[in-house]
C-alpha positions as CSV (number, residue, x, y, z in Angstrom):
1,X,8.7,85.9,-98.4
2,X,11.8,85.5,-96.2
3,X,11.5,82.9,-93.3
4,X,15.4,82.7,-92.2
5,X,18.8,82.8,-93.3
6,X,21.0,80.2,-92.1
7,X,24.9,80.1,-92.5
8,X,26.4,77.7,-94.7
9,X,29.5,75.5,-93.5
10,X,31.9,77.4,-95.1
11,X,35.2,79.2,-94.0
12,X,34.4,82.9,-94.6
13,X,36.5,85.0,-96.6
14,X,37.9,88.0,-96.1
15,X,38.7,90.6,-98.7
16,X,41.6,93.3,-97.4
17,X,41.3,95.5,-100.4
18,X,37.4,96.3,-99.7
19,X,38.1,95.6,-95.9
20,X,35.1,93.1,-96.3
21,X,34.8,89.7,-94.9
22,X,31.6,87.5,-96.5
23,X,29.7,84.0,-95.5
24,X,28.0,81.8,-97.5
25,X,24.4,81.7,-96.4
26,X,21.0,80.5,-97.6
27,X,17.9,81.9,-97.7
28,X,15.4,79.9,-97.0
29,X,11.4,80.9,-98.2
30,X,8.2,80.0,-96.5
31,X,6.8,78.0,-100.0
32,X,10.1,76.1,-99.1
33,X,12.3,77.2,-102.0
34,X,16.4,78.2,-101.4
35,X,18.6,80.3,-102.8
36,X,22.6,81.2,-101.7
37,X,23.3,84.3,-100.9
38,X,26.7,86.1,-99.0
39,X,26.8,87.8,-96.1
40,X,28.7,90.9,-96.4
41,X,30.3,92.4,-93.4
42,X,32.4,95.7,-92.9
43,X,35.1,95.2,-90.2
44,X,32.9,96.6,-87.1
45,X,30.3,94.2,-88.0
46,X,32.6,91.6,-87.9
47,X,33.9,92.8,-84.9
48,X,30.6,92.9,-83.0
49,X,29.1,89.6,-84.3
50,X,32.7,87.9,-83.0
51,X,31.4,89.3,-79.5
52,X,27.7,88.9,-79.5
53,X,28.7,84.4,-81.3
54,X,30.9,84.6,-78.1
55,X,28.4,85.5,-75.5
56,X,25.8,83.3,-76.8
57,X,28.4,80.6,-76.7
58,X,29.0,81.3,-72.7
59,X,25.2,81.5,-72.5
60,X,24.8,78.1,-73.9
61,X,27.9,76.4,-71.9
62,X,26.2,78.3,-68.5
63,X,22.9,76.4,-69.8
64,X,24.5,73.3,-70.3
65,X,26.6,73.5,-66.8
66,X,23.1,74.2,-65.1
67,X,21.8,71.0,-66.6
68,X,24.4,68.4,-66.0
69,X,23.7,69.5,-61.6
């Protein structure tokens, strides 16, 4: 079984011919075992994940700014 998929620290690449961008990833199991994988996005996935990565990024610099009054 599945426990999470993290994204590995790779560029991501982006195929114009199938309008497809992919990430490396790995999936990690709950015995402990890993595996890579790709993440394969269509261009309106790509599209909303760039604005959902961005509004967690001004969620965690609000956080931060909260902190440091």
């Amino acid at each position: 079984m599945i426990s999470h998929i993290t994204i590995d620290q790779r560029d991501a690449a982006y195929d114009p011919r199938a309008q497809q961008a992919a990430l490396s990833v790995t999936v990690h199991h709950r015995d402990g075992d890993t595996e890579p994988s790709v993440l394969v996005m269509d261009p309106g996935q790509v599209e909303l994940y760039a604005i959902q990565l961005e509004q967690a990024m001004a969620k965690r610099k609000a956080a931060q700014e909260a902190v440091s009054l």
